[in-house]
C-alpha positions as CSV (number, residue, x, y, z in Angstrom):
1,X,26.3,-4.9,-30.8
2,X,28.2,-1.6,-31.2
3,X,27.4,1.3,-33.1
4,X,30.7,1.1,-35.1
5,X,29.2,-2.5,-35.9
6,X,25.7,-1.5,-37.2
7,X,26.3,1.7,-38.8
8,X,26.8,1.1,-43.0
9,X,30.1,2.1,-44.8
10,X,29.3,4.2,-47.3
11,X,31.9,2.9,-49.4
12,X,30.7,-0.4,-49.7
13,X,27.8,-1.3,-51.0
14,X,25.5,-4.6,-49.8
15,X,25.2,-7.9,-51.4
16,X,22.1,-10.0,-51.5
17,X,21.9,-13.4,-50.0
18,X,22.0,-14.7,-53.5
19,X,25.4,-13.5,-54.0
20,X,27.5,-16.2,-52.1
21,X,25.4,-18.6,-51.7
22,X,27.3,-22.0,-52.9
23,X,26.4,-25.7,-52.3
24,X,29.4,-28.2,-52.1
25,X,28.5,-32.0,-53.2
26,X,30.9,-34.7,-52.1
27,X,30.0,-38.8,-52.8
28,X,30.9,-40.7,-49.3
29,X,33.5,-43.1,-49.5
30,X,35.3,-45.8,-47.2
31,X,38.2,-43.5,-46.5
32,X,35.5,-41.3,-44.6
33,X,34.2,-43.8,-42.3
34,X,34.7,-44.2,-38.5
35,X,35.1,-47.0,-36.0
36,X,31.3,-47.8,-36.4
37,X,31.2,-47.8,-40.2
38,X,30.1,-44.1,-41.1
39,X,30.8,-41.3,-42.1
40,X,33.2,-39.5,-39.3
41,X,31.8,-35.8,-38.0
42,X,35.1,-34.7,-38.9
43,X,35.0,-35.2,-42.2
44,X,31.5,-33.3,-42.3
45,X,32.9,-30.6,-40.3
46,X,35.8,-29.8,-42.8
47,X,33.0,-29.9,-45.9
48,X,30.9,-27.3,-43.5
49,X,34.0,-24.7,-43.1
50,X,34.9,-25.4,-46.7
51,X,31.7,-24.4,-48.3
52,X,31.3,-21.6,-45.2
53,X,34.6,-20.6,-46.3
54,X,33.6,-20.4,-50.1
55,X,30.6,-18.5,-48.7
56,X,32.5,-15.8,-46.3
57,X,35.1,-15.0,-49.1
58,X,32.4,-14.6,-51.6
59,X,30.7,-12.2,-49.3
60,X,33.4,-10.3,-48.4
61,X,35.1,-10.0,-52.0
62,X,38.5,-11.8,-50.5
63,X,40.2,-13.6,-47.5
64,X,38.1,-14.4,-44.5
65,X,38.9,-16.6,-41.6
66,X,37.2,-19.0,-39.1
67,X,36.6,-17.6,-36.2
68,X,34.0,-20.0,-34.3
69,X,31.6,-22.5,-35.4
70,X,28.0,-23.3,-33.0
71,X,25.9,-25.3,-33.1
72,X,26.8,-27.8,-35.3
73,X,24.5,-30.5,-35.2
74,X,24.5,-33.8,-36.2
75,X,20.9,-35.3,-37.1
76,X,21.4,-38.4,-39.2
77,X,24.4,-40.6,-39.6
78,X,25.6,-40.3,-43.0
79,X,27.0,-43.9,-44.8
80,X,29.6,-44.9,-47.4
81,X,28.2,-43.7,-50.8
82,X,25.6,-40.7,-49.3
83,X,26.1,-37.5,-52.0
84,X,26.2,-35.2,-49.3
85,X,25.4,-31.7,-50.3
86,X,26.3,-28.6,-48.1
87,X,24.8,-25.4,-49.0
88,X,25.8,-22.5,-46.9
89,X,24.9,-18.8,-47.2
90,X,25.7,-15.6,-45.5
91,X,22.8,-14.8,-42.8
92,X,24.4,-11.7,-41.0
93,X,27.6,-9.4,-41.4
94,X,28.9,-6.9,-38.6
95,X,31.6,-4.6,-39.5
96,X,34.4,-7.4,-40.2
97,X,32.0,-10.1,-39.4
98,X,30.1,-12.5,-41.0
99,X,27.6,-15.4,-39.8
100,X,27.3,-18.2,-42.2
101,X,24.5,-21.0,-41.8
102,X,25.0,-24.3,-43.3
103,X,22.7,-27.4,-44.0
104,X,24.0,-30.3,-44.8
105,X,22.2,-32.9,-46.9
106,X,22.6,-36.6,-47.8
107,X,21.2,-39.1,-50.7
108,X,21.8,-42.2,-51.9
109,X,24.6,-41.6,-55.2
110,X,22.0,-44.7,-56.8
111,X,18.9,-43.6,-56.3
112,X,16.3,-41.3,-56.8
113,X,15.1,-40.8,-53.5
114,X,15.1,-37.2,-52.0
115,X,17.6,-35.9,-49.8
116,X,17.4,-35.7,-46.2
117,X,19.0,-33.4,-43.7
118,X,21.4,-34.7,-41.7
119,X,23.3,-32.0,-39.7
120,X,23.3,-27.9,-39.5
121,X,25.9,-25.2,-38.0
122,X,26.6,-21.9,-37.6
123,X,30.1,-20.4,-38.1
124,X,31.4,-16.9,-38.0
125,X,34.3,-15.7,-40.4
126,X,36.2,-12.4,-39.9
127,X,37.3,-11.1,-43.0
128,X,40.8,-10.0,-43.2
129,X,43.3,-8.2,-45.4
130,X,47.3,-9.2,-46.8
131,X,48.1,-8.6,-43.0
132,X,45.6,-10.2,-41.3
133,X,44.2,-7.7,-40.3
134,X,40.2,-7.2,-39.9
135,X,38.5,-5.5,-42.9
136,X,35.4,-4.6,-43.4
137,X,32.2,-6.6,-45.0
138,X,29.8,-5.2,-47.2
139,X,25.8,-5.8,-45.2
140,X,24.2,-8.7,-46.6
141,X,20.3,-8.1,-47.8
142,X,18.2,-10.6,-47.5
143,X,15.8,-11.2,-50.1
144,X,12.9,-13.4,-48.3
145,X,10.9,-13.3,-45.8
146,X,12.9,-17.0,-45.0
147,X,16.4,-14.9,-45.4
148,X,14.8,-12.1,-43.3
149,X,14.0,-14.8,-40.3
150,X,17.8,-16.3,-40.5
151,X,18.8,-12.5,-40.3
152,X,16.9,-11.8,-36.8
153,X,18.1,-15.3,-35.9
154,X,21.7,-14.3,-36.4
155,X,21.4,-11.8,-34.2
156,X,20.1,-13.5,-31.3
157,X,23.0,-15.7,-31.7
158,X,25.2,-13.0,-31.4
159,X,24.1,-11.6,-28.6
160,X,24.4,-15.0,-26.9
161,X,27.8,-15.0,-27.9
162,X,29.1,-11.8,-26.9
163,X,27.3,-12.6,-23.3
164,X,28.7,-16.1,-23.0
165,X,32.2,-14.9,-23.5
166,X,31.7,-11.3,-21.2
167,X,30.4,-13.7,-19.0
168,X,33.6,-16.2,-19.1
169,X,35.9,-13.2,-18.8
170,X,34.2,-11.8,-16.2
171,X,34.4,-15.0,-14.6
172,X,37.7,-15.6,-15.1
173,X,38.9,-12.2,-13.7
174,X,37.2,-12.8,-10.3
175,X,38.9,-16.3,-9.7
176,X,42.2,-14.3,-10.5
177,X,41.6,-11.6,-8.1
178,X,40.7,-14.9,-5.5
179,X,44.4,-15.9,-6.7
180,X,42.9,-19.1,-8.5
181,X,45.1,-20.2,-11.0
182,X,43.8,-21.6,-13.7
């Protein structure tokens, strides 16, 4: 993490967790299904960048893109008439950055039974301007000791992120200079 990343604007002001956080509800139905007869992880995946989407544009006060999802995890199947309900919120912001974590829940639509969790993922959002550009995000507080843990998580993340891809480059430079071409 830079310094440019860390250090706060002091035109913006931060926004609790509490601000953007948004749950999305969607009843399963037969046009979701897969060649097995549930729900398709596609379909999932769109309601998770949906409601991350919600989540980044809340946080930033406009536009915000995808710019990577991790970790999504997949930890139940999910069936034809689940009320699946994706709650996201923001966990960590850089300077044009943000981390959203999403848990994604499922119920029967019929009965009374509590929901379970069934899948989980990470995805970061740039925020952008009319251009396209990269603008910056206001920090995100967290308010629990729970939001507090998901912060310190984020970061590890992160990290693991920026060395996985330094890593790839890096990589990727030396089999040029060996006059691999890939």
């Amino acid at each position: 993490m830079t310094t440019q990343d860390r250090s706060p604007d002091p035109e913006i002001s931060g926004k609790p967790t509490s601000a953007a956080r948004t749950t999305l509800s969607h009843i399963m139905t037969g046009s979701d299904t897969n060649l097995l007869g549930t729900v398709h992880g596609g379909v999932i995946m769109k309601l998770v960048d949906d409601v991350a989407g919600a989540v980044a544009g809340r946080h930033s006060g406009g536009p915000a893109v995808t710019a990577s999802m991790d970790e999504m995890a997949f930890l139940e199947p999910v069936r034809v008439g689940d009320l699946v309900h994706v709650k996201a919120q923001c966990n960590w912001t850089g300077r044009s950055s943000m981390e959203i974590g999403v848990r994604v829940l499922a119920e029967r639509w019929n009965e009374s039974t509590p929901a379970v969790q069934v899948g989980s993922a990470y995805l970061v959002f740039a925020a952008v301007d009319a251009e396209g550009k990269p603008r910056r995000v206001p920090p995100v507080l967290p308010e629990t000791d729970r939001d507090r843990r998901r912060y310190q998580e984020a970061q590890i993340r992160r990290t693991h992120r920026l060395a996985r891809r330094r890593a790839i480059m890096e990589l990727r430079e030396q089999r040029a200079a060996e006059g691999f071409e890939d």
